[in-house]
C-alpha positions as a Markdown table, in Angstrom:
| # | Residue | x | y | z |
|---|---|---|---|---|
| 1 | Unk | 1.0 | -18.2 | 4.9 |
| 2 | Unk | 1.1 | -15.5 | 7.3 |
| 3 | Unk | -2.0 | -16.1 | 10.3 |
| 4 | Unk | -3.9 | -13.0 | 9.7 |
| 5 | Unk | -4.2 | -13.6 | 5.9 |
| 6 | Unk | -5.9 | -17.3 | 6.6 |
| 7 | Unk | -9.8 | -17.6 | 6.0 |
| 8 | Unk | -11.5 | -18.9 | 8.7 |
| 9 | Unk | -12.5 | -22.0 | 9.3 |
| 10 | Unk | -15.3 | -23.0 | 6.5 |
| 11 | Unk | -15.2 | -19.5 | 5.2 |
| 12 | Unk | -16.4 | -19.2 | 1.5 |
| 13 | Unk | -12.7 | -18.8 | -0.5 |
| 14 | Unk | -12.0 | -18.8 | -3.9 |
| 15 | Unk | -8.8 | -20.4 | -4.8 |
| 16 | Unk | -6.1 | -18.6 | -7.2 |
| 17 | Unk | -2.9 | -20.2 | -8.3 |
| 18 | Unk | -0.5 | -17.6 | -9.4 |
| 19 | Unk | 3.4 | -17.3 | -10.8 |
| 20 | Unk | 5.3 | -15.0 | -8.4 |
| 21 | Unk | 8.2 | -13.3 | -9.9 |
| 22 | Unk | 11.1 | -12.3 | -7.9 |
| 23 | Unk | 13.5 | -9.6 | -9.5 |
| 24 | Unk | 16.4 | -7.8 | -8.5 |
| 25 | Unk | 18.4 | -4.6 | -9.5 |
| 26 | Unk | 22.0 | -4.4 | -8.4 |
| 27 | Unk | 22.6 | -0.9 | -9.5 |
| 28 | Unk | 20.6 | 2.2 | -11.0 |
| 29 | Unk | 20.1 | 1.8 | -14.4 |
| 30 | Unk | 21.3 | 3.8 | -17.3 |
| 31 | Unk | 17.6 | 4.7 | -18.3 |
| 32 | Unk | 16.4 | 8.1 | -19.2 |
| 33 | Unk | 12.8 | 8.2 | -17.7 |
| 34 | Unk | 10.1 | 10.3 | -18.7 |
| 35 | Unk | 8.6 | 13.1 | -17.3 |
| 36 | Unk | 6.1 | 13.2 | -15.3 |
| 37 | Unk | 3.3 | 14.5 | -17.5 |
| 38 | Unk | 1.7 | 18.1 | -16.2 |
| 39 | Unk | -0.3 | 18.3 | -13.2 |
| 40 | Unk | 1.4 | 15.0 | -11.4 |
| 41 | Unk | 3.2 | 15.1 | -8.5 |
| 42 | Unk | 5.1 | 12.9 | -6.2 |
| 43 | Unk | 5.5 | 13.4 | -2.5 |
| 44 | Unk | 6.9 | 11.0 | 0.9 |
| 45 | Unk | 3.1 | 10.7 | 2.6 |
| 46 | Unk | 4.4 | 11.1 | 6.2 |
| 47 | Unk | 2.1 | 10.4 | 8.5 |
| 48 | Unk | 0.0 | 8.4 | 6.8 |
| 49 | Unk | -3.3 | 7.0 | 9.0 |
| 50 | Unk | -4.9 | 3.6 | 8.7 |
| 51 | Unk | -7.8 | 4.6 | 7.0 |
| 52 | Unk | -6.5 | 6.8 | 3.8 |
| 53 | Unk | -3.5 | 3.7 | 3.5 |
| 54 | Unk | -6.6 | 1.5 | 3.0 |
| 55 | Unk | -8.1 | 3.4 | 1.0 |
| 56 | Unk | -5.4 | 4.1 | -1.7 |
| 57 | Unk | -4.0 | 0.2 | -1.6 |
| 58 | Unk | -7.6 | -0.9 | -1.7 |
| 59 | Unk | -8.5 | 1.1 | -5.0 |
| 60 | Unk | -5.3 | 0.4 | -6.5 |
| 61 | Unk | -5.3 | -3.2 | -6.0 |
| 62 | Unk | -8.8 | -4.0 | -6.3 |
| 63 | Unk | -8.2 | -5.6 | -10.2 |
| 64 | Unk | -5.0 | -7.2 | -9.2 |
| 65 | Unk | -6.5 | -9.2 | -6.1 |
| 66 | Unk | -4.3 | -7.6 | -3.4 |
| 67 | Unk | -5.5 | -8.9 | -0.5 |
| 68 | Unk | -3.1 | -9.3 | 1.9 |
| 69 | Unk | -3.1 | -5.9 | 3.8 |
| 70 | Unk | -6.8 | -6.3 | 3.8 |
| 71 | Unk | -7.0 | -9.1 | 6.1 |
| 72 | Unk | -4.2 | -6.9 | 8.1 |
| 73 | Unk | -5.4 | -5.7 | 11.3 |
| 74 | Unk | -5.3 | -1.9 | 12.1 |
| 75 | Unk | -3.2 | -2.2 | 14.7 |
| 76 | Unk | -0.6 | -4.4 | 12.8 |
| 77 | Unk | -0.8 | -2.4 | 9.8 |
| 78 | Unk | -0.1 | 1.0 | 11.6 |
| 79 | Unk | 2.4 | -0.2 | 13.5 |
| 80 | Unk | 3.7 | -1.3 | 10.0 |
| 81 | Unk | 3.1 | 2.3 | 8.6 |
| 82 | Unk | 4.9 | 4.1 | 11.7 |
| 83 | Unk | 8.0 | 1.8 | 11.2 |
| 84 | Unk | 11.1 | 4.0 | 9.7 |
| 85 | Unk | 11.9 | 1.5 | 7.7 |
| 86 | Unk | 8.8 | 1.7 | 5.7 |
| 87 | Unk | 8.3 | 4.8 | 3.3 |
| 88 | Unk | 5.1 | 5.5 | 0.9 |
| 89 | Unk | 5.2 | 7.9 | -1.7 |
| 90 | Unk | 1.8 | 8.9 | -3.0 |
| 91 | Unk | 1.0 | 10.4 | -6.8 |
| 92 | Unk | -1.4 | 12.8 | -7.5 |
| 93 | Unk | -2.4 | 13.9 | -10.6 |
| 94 | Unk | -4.1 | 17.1 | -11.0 |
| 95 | Unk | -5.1 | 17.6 | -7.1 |
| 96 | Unk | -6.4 | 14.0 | -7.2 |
| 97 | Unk | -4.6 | 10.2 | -6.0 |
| 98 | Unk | -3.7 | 8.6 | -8.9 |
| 99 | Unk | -1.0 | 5.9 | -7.4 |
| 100 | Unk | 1.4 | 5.2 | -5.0 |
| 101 | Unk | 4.8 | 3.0 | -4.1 |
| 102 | Unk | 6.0 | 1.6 | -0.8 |
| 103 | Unk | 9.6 | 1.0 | -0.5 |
| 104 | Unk | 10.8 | -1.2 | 2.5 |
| 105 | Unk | 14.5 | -0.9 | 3.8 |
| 106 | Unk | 13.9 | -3.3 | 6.6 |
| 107 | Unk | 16.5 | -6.0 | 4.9 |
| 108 | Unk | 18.6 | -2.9 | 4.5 |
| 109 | Unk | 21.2 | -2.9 | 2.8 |
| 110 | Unk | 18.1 | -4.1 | 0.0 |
| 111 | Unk | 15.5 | -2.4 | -0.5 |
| 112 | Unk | 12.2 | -4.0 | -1.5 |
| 113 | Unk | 9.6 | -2.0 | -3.3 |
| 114 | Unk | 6.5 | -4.0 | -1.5 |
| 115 | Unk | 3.5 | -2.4 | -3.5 |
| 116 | Unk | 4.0 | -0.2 | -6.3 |
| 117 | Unk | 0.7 | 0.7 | -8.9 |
| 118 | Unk | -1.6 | 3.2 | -10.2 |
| 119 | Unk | -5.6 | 3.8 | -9.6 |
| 120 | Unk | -7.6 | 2.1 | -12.5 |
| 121 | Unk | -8.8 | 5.8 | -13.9 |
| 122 | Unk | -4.5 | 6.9 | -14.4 |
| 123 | Unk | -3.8 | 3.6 | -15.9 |
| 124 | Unk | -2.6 | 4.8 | -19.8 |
| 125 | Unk | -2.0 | 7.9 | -18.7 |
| 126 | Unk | 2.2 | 7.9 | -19.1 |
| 127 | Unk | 2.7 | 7.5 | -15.5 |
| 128 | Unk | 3.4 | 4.3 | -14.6 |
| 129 | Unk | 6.6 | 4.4 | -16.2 |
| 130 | Unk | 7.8 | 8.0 | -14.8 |
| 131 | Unk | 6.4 | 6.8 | -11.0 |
| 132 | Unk | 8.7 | 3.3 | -11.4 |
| 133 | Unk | 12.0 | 5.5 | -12.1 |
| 134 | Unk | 11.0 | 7.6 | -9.1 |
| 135 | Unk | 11.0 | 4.7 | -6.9 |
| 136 | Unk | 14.7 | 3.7 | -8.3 |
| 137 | Unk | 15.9 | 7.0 | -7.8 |
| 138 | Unk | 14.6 | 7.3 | -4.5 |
| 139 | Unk | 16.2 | 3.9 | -3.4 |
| 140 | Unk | 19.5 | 4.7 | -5.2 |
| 141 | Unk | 19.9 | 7.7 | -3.9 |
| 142 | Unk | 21.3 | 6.3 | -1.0 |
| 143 | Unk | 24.1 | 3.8 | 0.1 |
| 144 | Unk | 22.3 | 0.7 | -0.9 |
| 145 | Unk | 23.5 | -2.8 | -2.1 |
| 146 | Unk | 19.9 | -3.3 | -4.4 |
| 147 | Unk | 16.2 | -3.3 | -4.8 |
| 148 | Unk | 13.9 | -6.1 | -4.9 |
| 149 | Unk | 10.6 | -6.6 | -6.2 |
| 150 | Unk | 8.3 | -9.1 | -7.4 |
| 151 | Unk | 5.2 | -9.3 | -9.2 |
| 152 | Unk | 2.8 | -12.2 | -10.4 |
| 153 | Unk | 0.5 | -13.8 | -12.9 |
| 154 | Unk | -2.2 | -11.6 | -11.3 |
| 155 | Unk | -0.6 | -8.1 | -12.0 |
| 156 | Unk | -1.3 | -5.7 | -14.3 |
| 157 | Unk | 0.2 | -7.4 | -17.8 |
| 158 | Unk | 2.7 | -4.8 | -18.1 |
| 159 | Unk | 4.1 | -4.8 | -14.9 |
| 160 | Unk | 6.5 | -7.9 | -15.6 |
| 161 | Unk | 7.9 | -6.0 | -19.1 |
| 162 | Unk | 8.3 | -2.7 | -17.2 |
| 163 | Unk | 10.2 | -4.3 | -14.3 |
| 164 | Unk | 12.2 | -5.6 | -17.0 |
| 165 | Unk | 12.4 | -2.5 | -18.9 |
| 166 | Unk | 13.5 | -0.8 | -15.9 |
| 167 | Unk | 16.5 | -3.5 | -15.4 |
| 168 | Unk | 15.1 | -5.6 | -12.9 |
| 169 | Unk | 16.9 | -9.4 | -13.7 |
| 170 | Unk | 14.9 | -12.3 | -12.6 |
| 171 | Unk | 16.2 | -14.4 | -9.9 |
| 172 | Unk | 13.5 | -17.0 | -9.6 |
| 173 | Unk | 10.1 | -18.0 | -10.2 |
| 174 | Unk | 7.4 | -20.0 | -7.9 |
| 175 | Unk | 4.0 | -21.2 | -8.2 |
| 176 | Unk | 1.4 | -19.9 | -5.2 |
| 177 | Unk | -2.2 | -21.3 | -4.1 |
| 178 | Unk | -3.8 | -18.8 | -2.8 |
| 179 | Unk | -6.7 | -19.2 | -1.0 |
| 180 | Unk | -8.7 | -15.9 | -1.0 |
| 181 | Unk | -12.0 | -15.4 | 1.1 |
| 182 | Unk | -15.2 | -13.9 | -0.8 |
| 183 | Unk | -15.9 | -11.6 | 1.9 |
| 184 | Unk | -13.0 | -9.6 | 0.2 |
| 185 | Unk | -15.6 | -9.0 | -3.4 |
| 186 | Unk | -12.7 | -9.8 | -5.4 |
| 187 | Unk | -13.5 | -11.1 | -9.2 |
| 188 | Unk | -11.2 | -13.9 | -9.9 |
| 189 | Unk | -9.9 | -13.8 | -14.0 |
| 190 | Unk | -10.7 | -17.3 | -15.2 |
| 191 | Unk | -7.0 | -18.0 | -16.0 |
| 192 | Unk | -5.8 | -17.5 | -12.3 |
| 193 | Unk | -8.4 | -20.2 | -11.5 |
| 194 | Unk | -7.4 | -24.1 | -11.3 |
| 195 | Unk | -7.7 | -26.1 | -14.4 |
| 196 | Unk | -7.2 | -23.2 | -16.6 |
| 197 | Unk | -5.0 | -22.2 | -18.6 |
């Protein structure tokens, strides 16, 4: 567990036990993906600040418990967002955000996508899809040996399928505890909870 992301001592946590998924693509696939439906748009953010990052991966993740970049400190998370390596590409959808990947070359020649989803409001919307081929094509559009992903038990339940869809293989699966403080106003699904199935 990395330090920042431990609760403090005797902090109120609530404990989550999760399946991570690792995946890998070796090459692009032969899929045709759909267009982007009228009125969306994906663009590199460049200079993106602290506060708007939050924002976005806040709202995105809020269903799907990611908490890890909110126990990030600022300055660790924009010297994180000013590293080269690390490239966001936002999606708006008429004028407004609607979702964004972040693809991270740092084990170049892999490429990981490290957070990739849409705001609750542009879920069912045919974009999820259409955003997922535009992170392959951005990654493969270069000289790359593969992408990477991986994805849990606490993800949306069609992210798995999609990753799939898309050609993804799986290379492994682990079991997680993870031990998430309450300060954070996360609702935990009763099947991510111990003892449950």
């Amino acid at each position: 567990m990395l330090d920042y992301a431990r609760a403090r001592p005797g902090e109120a946590i609530d404990r989550v036990i999760v399946t991570v998924t690792f995946m890998r693509l070796d090459r692009k696939p032969p899929v045709v993906w759909l267009p982007l439906p009228a009125g969306a748009v994906i663009e590199p953010a460049r200079r993106l600040d602290v506060s708007t990052y939050r924002a976005l991966y806040d709202r995105v993740g809020q269903p799907w418990l990611w908490w890890l970049r909110r126990m990030m400190p600022d300055d660790m998370l924009a010297h994180l967002l000013a590293d080269p390596a690390i490239a966001v590409h936002v999606l708006t959808y008429n004028g407004e955000p609607a979702g964004f990947f972040e693809l991270d070359a740092t084990y170049w020649p892999d490429i990981n996508l490290s957070y990739f989803g849409l705001l609750p409001q542009a879920i069912g919307q045919g974009l999820g899809f259409s955003l997922l081929g535009a992170a392959i094509d951005r990654v493969f559009a270069g000289p790359v040996r593969g992408m990477t992903v991986n994805t849990c038990t606490a993800d949306h339940p069609r992210a798995l399928p999609n990753y799939r869809r898309a050609g993804f293989r799986i290379t492994r699966q682990v079991n997680e505890v993870w031990d998430i403080p309450q300060r954070l106003g996360f609702t935990i699904p009763d099947h991510l909870r111990p003892g449950t199935t």
